[in-house]
Every structure is written in C-alpha cells, then in structure tokens.
PyMOL commands that place a pseudoatom at each C-alpha (Angstrom):
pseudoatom trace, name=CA, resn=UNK, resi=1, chain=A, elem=C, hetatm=0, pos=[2.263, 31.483, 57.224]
pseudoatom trace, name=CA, resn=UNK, resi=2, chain=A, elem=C, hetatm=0, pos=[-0.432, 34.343, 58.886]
pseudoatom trace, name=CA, resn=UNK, resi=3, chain=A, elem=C, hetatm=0, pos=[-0.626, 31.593, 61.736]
pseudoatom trace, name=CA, resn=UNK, resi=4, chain=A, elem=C, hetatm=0, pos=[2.700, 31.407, 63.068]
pseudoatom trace, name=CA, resn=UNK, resi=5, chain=A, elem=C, hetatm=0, pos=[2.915, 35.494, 62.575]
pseudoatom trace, name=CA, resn=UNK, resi=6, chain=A, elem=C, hetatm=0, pos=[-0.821, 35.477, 64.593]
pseudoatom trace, name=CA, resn=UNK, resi=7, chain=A, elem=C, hetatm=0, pos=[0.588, 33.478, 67.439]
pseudoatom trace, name=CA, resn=UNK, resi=8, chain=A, elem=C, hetatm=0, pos=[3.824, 35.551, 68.047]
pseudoatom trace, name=CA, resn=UNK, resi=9, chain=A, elem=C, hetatm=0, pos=[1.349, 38.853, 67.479]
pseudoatom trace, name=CA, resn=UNK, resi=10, chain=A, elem=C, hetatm=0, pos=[-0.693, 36.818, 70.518]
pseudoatom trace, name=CA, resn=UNK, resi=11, chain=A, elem=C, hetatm=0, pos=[1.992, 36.720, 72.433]
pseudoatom trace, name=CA, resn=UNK, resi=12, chain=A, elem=C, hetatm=0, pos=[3.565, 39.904, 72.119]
pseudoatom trace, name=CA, resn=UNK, resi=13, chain=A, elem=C, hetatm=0, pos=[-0.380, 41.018, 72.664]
pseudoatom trace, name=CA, resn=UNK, resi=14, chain=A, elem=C, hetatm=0, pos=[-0.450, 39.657, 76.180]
pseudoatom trace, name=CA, resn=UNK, resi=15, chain=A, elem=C, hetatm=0, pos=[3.132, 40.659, 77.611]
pseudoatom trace, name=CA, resn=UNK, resi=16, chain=A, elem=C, hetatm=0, pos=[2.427, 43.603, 76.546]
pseudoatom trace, name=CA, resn=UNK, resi=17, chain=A, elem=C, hetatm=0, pos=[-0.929, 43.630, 78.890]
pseudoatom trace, name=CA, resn=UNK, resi=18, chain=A, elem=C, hetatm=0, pos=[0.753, 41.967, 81.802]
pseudoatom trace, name=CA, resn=UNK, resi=19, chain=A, elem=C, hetatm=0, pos=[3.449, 44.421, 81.901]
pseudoatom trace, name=CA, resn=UNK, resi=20, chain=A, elem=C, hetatm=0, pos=[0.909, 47.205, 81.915]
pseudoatom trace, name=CA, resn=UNK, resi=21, chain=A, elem=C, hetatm=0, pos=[-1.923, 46.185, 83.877]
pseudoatom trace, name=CA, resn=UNK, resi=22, chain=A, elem=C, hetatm=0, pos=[0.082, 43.354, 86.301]
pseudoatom trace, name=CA, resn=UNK, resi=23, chain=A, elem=C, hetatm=0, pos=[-1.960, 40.888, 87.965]
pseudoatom trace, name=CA, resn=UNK, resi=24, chain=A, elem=C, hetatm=0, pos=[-5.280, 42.410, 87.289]
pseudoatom trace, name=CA, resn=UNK, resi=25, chain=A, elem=C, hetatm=0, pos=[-8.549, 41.394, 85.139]
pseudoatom trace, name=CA, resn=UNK, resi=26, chain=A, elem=C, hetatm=0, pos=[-6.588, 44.141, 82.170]
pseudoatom trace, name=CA, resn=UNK, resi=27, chain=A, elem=C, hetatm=0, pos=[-3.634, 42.121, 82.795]
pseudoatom trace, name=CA, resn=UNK, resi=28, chain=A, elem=C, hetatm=0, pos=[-5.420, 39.200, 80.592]
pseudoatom trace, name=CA, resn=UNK, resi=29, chain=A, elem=C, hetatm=0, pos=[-7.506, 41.554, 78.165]
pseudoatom trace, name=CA, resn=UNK, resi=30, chain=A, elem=C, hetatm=0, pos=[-10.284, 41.255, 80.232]
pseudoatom trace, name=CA, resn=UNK, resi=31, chain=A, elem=C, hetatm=0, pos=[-13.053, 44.503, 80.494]
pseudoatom trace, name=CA, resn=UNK, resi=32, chain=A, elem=C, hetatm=0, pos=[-13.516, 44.029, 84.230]
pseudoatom trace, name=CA, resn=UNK, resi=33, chain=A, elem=C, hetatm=0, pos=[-13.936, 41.204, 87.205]
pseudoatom trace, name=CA, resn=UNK, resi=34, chain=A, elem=C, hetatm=0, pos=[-17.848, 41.227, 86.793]
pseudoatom trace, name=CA, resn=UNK, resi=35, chain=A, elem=C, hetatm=0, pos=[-17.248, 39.168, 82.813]
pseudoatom trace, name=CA, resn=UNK, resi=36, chain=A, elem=C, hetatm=0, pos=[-14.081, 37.092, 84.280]
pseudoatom trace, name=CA, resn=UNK, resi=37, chain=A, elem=C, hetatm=0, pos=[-16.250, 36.180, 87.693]
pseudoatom trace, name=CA, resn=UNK, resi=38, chain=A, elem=C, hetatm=0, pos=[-19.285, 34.944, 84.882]
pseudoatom trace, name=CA, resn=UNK, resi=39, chain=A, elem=C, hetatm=0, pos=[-17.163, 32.909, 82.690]
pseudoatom trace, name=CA, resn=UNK, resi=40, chain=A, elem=C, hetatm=0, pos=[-15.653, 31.479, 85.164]
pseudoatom trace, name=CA, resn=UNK, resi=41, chain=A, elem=C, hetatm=0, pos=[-18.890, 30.517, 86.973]
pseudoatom trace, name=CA, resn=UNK, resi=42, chain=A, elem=C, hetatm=0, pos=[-19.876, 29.021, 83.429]
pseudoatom trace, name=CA, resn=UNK, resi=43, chain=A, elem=C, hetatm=0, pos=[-16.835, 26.723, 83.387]
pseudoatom trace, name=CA, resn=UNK, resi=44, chain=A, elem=C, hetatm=0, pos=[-16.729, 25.187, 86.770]
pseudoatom trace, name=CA, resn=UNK, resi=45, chain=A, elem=C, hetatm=0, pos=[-19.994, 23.508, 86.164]
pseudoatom trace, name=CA, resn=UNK, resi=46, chain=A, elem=C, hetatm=0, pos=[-17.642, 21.002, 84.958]
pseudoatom trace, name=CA, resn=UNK, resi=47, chain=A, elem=C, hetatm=0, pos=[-16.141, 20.365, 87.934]
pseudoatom trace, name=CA, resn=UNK, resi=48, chain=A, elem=C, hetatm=0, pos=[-17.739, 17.706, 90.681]
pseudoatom trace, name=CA, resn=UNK, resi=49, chain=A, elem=C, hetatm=0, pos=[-16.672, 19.447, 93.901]
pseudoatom trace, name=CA, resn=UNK, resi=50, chain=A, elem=C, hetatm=0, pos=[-17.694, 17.078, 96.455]
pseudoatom trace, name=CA, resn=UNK, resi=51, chain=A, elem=C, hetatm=0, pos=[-14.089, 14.990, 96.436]
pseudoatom trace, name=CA, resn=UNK, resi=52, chain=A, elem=C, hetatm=0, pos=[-11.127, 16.829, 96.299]
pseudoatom trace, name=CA, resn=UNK, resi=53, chain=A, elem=C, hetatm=0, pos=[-9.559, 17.419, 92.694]
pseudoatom trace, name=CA, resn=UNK, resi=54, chain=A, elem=C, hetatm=0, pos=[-7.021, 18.335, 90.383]
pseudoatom trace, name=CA, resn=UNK, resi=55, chain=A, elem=C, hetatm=0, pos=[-7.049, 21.074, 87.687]
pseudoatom trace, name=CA, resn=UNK, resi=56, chain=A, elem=C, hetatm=0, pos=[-5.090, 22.554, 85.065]
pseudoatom trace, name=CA, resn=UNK, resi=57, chain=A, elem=C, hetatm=0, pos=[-5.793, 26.142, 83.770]
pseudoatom trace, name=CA, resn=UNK, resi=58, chain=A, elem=C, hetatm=0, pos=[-4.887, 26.099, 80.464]
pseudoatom trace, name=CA, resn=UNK, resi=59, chain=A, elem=C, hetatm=0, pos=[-4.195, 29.623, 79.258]
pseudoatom trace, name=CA, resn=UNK, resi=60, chain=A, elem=C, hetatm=0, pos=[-3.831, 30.676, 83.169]
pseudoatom trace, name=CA, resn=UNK, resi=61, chain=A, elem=C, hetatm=0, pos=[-2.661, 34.196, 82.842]
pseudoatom trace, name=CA, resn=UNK, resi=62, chain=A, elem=C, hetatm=0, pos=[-2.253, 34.953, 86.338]
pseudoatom trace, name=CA, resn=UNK, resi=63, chain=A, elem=C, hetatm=0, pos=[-3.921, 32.512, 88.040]
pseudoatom trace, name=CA, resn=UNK, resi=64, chain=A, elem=C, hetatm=0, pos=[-7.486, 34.417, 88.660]
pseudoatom trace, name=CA, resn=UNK, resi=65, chain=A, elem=C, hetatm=0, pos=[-9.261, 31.253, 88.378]
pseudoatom trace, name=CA, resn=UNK, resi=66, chain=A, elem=C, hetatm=0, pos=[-7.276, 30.047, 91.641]
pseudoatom trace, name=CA, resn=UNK, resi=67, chain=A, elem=C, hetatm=0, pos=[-8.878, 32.957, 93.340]
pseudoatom trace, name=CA, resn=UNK, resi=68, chain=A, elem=C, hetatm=0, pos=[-11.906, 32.275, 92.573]
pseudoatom trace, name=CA, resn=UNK, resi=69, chain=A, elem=C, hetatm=0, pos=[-11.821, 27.985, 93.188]
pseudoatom trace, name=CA, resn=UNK, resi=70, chain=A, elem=C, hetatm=0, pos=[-10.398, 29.219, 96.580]
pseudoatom trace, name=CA, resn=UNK, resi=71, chain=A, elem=C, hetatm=0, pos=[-13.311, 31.525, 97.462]
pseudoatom trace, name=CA, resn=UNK, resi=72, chain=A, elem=C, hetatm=0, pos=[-15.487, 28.403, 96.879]
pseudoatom trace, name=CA, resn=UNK, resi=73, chain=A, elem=C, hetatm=0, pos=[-13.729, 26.718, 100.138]
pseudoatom trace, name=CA, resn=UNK, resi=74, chain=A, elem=C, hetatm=0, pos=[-13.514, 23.613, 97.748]
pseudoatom trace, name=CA, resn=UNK, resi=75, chain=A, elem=C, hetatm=0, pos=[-10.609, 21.152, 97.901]
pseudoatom trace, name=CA, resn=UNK, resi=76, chain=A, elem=C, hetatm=0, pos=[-8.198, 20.983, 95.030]
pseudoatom trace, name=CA, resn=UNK, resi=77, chain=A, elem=C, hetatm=0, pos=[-4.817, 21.173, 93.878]
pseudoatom trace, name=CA, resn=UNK, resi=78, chain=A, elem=C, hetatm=0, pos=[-4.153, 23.907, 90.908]
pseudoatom trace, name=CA, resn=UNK, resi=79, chain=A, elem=C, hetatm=0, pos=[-1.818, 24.275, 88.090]
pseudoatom trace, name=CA, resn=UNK, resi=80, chain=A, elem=C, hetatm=0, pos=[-1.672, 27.315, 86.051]
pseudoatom trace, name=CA, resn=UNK, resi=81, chain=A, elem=C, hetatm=0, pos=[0.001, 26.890, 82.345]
pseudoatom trace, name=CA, resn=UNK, resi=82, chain=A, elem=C, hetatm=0, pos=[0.356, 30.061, 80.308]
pseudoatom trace, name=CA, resn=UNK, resi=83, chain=A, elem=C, hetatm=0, pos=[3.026, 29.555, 77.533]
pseudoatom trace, name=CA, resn=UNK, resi=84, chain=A, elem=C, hetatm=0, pos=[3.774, 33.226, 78.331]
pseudoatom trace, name=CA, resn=UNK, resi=85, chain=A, elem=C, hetatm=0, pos=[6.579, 33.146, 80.698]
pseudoatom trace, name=CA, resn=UNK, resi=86, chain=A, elem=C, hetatm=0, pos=[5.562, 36.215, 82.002]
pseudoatom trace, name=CA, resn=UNK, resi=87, chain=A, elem=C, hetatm=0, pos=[2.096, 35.523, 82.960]
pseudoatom trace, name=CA, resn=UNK, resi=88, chain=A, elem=C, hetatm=0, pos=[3.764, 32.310, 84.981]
pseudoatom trace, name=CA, resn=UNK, resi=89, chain=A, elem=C, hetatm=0, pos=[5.935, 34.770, 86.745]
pseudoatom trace, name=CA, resn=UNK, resi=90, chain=A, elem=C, hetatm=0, pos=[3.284, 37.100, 87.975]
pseudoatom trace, name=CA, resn=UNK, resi=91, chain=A, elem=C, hetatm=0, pos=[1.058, 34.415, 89.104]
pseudoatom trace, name=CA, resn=UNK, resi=92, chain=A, elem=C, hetatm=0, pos=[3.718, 33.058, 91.096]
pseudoatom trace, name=CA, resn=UNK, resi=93, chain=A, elem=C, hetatm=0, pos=[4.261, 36.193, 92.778]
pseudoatom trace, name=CA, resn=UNK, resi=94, chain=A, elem=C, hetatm=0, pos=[0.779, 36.984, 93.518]
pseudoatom trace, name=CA, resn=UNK, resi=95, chain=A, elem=C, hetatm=0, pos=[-0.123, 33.441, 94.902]
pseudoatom trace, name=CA, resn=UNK, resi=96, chain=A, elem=C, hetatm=0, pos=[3.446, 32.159, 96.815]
pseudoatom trace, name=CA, resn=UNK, resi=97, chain=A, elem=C, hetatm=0, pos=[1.515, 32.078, 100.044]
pseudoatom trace, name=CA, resn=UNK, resi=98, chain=A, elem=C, hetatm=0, pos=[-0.550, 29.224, 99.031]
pseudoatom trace, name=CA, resn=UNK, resi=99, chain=A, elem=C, hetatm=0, pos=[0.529, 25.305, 98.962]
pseudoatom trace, name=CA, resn=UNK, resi=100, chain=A, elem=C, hetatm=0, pos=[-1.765, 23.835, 96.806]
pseudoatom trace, name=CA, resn=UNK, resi=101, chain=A, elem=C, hetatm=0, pos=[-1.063, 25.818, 93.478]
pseudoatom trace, name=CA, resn=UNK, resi=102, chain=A, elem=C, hetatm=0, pos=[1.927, 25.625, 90.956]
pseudoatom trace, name=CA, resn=UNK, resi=103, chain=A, elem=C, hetatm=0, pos=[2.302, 27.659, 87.528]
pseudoatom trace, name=CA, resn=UNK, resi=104, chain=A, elem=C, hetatm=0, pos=[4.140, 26.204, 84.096]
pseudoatom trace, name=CA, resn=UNK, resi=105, chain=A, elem=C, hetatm=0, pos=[5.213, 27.741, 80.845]
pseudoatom trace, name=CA, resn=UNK, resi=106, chain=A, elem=C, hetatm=0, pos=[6.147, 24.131, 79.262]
pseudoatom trace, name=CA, resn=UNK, resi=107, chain=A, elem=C, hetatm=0, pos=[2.971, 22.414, 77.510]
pseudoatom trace, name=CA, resn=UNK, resi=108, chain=A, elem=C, hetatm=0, pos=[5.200, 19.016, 77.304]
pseudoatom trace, name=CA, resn=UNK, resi=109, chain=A, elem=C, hetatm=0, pos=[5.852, 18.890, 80.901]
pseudoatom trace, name=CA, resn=UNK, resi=110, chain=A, elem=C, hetatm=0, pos=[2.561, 18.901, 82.273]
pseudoatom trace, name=CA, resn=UNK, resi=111, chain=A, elem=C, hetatm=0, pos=[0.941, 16.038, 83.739]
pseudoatom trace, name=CA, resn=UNK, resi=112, chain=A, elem=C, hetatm=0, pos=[-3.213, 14.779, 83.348]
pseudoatom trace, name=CA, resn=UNK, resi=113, chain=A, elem=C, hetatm=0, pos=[-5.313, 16.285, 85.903]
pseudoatom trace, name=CA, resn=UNK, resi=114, chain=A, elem=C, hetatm=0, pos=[-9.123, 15.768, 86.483]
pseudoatom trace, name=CA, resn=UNK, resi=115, chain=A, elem=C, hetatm=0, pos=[-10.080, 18.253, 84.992]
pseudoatom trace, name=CA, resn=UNK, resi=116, chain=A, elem=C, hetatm=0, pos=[-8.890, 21.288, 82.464]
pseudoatom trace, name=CA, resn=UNK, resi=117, chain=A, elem=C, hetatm=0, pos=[-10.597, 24.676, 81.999]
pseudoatom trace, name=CA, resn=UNK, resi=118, chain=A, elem=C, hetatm=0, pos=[-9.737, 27.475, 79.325]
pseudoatom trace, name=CA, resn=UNK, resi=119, chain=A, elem=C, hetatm=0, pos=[-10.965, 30.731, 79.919]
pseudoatom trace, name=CA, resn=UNK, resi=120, chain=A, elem=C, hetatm=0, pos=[-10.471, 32.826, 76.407]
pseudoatom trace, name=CA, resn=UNK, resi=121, chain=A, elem=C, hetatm=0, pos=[-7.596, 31.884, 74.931]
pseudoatom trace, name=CA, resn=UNK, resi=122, chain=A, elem=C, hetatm=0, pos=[-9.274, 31.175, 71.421]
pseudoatom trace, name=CA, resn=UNK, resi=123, chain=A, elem=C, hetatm=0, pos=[-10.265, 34.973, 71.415]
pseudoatom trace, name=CA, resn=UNK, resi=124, chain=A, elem=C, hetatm=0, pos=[-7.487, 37.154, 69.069]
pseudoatom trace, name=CA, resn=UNK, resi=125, chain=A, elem=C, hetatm=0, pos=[-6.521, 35.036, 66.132]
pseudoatom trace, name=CA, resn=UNK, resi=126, chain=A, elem=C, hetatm=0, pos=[-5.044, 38.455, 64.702]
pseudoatom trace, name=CA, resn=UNK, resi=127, chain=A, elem=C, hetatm=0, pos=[-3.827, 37.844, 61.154]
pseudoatom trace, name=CA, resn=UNK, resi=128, chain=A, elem=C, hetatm=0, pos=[-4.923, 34.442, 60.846]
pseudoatom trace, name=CA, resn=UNK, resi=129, chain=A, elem=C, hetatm=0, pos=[-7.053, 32.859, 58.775]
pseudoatom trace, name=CA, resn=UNK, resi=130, chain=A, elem=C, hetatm=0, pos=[-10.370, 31.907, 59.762]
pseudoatom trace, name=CA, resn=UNK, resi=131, chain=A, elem=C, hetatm=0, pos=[-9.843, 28.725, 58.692]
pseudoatom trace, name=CA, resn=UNK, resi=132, chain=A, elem=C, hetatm=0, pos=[-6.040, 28.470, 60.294]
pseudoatom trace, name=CA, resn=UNK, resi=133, chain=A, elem=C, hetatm=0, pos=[-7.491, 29.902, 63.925]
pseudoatom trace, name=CA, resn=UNK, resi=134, chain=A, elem=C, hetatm=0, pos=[-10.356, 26.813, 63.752]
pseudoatom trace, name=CA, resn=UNK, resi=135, chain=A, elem=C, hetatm=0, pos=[-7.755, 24.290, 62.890]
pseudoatom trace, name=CA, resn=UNK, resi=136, chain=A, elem=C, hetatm=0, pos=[-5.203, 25.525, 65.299]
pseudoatom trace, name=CA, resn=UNK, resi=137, chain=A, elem=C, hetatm=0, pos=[-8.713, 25.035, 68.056]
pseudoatom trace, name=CA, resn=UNK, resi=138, chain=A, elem=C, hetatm=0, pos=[-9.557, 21.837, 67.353]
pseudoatom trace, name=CA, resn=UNK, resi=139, chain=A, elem=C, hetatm=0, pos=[-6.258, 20.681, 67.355]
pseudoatom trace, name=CA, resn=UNK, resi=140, chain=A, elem=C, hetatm=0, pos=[-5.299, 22.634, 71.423]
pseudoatom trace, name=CA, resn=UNK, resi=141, chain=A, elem=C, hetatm=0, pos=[-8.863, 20.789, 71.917]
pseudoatom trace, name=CA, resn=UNK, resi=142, chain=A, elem=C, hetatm=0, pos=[-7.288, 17.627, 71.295]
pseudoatom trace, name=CA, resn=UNK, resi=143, chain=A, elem=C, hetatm=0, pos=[-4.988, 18.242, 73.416]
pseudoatom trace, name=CA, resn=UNK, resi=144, chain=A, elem=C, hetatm=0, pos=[-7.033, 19.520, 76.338]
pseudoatom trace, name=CA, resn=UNK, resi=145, chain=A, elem=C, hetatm=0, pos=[-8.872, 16.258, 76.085]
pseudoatom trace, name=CA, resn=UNK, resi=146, chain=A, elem=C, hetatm=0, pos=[-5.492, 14.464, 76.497]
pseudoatom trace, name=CA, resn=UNK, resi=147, chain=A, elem=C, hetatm=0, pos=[-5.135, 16.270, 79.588]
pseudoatom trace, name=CA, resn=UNK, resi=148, chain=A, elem=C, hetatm=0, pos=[-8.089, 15.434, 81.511]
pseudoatom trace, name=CA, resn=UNK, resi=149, chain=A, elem=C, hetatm=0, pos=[-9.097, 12.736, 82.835]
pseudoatom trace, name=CA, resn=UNK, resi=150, chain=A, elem=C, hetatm=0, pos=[-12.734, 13.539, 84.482]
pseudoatom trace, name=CA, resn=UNK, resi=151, chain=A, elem=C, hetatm=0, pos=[-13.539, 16.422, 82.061]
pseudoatom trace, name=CA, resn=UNK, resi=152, chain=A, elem=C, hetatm=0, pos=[-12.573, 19.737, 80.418]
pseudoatom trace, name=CA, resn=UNK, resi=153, chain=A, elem=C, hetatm=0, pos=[-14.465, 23.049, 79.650]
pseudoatom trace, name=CA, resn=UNK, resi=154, chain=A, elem=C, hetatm=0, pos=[-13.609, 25.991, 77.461]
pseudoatom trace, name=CA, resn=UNK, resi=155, chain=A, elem=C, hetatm=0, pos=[-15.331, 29.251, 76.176]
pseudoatom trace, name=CA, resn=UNK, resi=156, chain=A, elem=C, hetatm=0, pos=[-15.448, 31.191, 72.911]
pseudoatom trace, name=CA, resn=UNK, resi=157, chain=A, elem=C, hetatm=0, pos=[-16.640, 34.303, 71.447]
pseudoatom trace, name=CA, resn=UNK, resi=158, chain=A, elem=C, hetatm=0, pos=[-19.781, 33.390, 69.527]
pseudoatom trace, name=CA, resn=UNK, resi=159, chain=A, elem=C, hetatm=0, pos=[-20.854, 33.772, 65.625]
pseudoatom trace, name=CA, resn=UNK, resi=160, chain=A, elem=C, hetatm=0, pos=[-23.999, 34.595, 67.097]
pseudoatom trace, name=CA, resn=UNK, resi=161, chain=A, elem=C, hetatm=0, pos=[-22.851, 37.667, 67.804]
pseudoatom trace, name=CA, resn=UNK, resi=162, chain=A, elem=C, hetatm=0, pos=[-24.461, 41.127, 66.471]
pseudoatom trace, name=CA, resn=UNK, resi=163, chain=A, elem=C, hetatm=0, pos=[-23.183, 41.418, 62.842]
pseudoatom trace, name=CA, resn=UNK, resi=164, chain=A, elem=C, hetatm=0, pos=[-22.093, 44.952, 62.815]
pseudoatom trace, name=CA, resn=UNK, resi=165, chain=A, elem=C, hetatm=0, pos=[-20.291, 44.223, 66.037]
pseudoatom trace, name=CA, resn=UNK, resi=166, chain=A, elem=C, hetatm=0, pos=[-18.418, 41.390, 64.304]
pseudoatom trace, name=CA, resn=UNK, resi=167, chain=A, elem=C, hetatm=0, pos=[-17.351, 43.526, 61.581]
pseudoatom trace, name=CA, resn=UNK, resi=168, chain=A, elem=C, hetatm=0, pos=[-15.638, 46.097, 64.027]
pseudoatom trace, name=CA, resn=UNK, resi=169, chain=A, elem=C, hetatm=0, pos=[-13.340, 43.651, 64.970]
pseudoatom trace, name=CA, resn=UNK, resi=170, chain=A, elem=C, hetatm=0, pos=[-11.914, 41.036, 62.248]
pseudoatom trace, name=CA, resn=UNK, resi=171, chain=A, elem=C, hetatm=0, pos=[-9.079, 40.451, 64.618]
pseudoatom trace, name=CA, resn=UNK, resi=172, chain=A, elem=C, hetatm=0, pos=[-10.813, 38.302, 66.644]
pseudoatom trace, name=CA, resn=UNK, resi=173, chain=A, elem=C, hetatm=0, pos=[-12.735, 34.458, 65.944]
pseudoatom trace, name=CA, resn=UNK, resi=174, chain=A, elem=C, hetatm=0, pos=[-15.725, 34.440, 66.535]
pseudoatom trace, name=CA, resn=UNK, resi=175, chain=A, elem=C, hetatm=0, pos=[-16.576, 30.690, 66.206]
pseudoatom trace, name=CA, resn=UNK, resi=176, chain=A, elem=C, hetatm=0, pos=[-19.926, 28.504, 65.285]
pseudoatom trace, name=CA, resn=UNK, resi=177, chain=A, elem=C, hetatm=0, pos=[-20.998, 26.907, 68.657]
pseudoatom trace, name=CA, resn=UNK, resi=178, chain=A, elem=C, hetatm=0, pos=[-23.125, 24.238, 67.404]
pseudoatom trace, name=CA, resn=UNK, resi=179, chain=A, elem=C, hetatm=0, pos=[-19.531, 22.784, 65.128]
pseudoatom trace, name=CA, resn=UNK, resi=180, chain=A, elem=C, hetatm=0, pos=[-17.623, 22.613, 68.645]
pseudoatom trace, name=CA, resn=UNK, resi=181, chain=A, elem=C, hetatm=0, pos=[-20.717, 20.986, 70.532]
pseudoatom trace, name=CA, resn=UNK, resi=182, chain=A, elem=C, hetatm=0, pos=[-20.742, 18.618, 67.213]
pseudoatom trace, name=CA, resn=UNK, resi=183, chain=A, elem=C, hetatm=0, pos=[-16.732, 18.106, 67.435]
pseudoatom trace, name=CA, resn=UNK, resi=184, chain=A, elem=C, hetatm=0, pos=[-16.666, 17.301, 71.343]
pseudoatom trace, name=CA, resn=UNK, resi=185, chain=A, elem=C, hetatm=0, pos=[-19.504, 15.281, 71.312]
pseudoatom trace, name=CA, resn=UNK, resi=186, chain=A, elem=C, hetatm=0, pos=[-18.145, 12.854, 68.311]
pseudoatom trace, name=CA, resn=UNK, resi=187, chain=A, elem=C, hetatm=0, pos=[-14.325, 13.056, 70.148]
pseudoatom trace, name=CA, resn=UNK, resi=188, chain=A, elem=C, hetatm=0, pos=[-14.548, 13.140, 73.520]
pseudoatom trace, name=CA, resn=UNK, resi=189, chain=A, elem=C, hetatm=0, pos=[-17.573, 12.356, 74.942]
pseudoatom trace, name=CA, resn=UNK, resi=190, chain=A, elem=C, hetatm=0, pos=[-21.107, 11.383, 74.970]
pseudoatom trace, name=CA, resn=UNK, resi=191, chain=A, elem=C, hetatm=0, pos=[-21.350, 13.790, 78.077]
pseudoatom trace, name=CA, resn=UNK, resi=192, chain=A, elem=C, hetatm=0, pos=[-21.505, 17.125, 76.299]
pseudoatom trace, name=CA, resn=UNK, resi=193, chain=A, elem=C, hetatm=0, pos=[-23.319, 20.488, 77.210]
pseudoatom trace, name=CA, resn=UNK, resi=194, chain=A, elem=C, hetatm=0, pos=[-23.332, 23.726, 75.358]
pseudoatom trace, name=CA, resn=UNK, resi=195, chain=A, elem=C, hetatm=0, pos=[-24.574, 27.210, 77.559]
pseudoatom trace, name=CA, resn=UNK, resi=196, chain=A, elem=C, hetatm=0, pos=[-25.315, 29.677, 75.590]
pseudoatom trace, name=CA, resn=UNK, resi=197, chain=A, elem=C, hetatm=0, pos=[-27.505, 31.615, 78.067]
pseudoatom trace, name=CA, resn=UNK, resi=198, chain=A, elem=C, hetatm=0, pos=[-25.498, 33.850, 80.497]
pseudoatom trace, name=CA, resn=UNK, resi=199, chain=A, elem=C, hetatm=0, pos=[-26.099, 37.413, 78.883]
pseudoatom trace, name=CA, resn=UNK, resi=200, chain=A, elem=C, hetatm=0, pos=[-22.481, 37.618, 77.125]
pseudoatom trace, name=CA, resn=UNK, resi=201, chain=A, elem=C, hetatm=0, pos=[-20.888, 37.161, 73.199]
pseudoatom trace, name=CA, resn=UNK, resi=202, chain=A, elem=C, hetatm=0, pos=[-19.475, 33.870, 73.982]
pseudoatom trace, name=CA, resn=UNK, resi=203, chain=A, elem=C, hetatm=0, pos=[-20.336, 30.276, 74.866]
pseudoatom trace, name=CA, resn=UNK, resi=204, chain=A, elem=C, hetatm=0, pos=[-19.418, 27.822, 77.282]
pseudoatom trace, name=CA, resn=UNK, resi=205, chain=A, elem=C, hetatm=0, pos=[-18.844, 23.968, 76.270]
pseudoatom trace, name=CA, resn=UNK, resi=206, chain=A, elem=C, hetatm=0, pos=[-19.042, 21.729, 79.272]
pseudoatom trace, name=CA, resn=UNK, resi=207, chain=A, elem=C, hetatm=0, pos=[-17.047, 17.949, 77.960]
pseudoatom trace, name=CA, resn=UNK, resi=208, chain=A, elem=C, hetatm=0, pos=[-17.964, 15.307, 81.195]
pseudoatom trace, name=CA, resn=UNK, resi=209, chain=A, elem=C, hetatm=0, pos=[-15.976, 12.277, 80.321]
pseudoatom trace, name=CA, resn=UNK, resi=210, chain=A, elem=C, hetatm=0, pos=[-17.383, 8.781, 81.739]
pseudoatom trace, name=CA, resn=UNK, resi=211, chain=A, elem=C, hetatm=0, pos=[-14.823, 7.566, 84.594]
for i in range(1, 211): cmd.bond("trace and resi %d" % i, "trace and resi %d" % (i + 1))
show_as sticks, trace
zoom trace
C-alpha cells in the first residue's frame, strides 16, 4: 500500500534532517525561523493564556514551539510527541534545563491536555495517494480532537496555491481548506476559524471547543 511505504519514506525523511541540521528550524524541514515564528503565531490564537495550561505538540520535532510559548512569559506545562524517536531525543537535550516540559515518542501513552497544536506534519505525503494522505488527516484529526480538551489547531499547505508551483512538487498535499473548515466544524465544534491571511502557502484552522 503507497501509504504505509509514504509514512516510513516520512520518517526516514525527517531523521535524516535531524541528524543533519540538529535542533535547528532545517532540523524539521523548515526554510528558516521567520516561517516557523509565523505559523506558530497563527496557531496559538487557540490558546486562552490568561490561566495557566496544558499543551501537547503533536508532531513536536524538537520542541521549537516550547521556545517560543516560553518567550511569551505565559504559564503552561508542555509535552512534545514526535513518533520519531530521534526528534524526542534532541528535544530533550536541548530543553533539560526546564521543569515544565516533557517529550514522547508513544501516541498511546499520552494523556488529554487543553489544548493540541500541529505545526506541518500533513506536509510530505510522498508516494501516497491523494486520496490515502486526506484519509490518513482526517483520521490523526480525530485523534487530535480526542486529545484536547479546550481546543486544538493545525496548519496545511493550501490548494490555493500557485498552480505551476503545485506541479513542481507532487510529493507534497496540498489540501482544500474550505473541506477541513467543513470537517471540524461538523466534528468537533461549533467554534471553528479558518486564517487564510498571513502571506504564506498554507492555512491555519483554529477548533475552540465549548468547556
């Protein structure tokens, strides 16, 4: 099945980049800070930050987000998942000064936070399908939604991207923003926002659950 070989591709994608680049903004795929710093600024508008919180970053890498939530002087406990062992290990390197942040490498063993974010991880669907890559989204969306109990955000490359630019790269998903919006809104929550407005090829959905 091109999904199963497109998700050991993924991974052999990424440790390959983390071994490489290390705990750096290349170290996830990303071009610099400067696009990581905007998504991520995209995806916190999720969060309420004036009571302390819990988060999961799903599809952590190395734990950049962290960074970032810190630099906000908010108050929150973080856990990083990354089904890549090796991600896990460098974020525990870079970040085993601070007491309010654990990593994990097993889905099954993480526990509901407030909220989830996932920054890119729907990107590279490699040899899959189109159709495979969309199931295999809606059902880790599912499962996002399991794991948060406040609300959970998540970005994608868009399909209103140039077409030429599309076209150079049929290794990647880029995905119909207006199907997730319609998904989330009839799953999750009548709380639903879609930005599509912040000057890059993807899209930010914002899911606020009712608590």
């Amino acid at each position: 099945m091109s999904l199963n070989k497109a998700l050991q591709t993924y991974k052999d994608y990424f440790n390959e980049k983390i071994e490489t680049y290390g705990a750096t903004p290349q170290g996830v795929d990303y071009n610099g800070p400067e696009a990581q710093q905007i998504r991520f600024e995209q995806l916190i508008k999720v969060i309420n930050p004036s009571i302390a919180f819990t988060i999961i970053d799903y599809g952590c890498g190395y734990g950049a987000l962290f960074d970032f939530l810190q630099s906000k002087k908010w108050q929150f406990e973080y856990c990083g998942f990354d089904m890549l062992e090796k991600m896990v290990i460098a974020g525990r390197e870079s970040h085993k000064n601070f007491s309010n942040i654990y990593f994990q490498h097993i889905e099954d063993e993480l526990a509901p936070a407030d909220y989830l974010v996932a920054s890119s991880i729907f990107n590279n669907k490699f040899e899959a399908t189109e159709g495979e890559w969309q199931e295999m989204v809606l059902q880790t969306l599912q499962r996002m939604n399991r794991l948060s109990t406040k609300g959970f955000s998540f970005d994608m490359l868009t399909k209103y991207s140039d077409a030429d630019r599309m076209a150079l790269r049929p290794d990647l998903f880029f995905a119909d923003p207006l199907l997730m919006f319609d998904f989330c809104k009839r799953n999750f929550s009548r709380n639903v926002a879609l930005l599509h407005d912040y000057g890059l090829y993807d899209f930010t959905i914002l899911v606020r659950k009712d608590v």
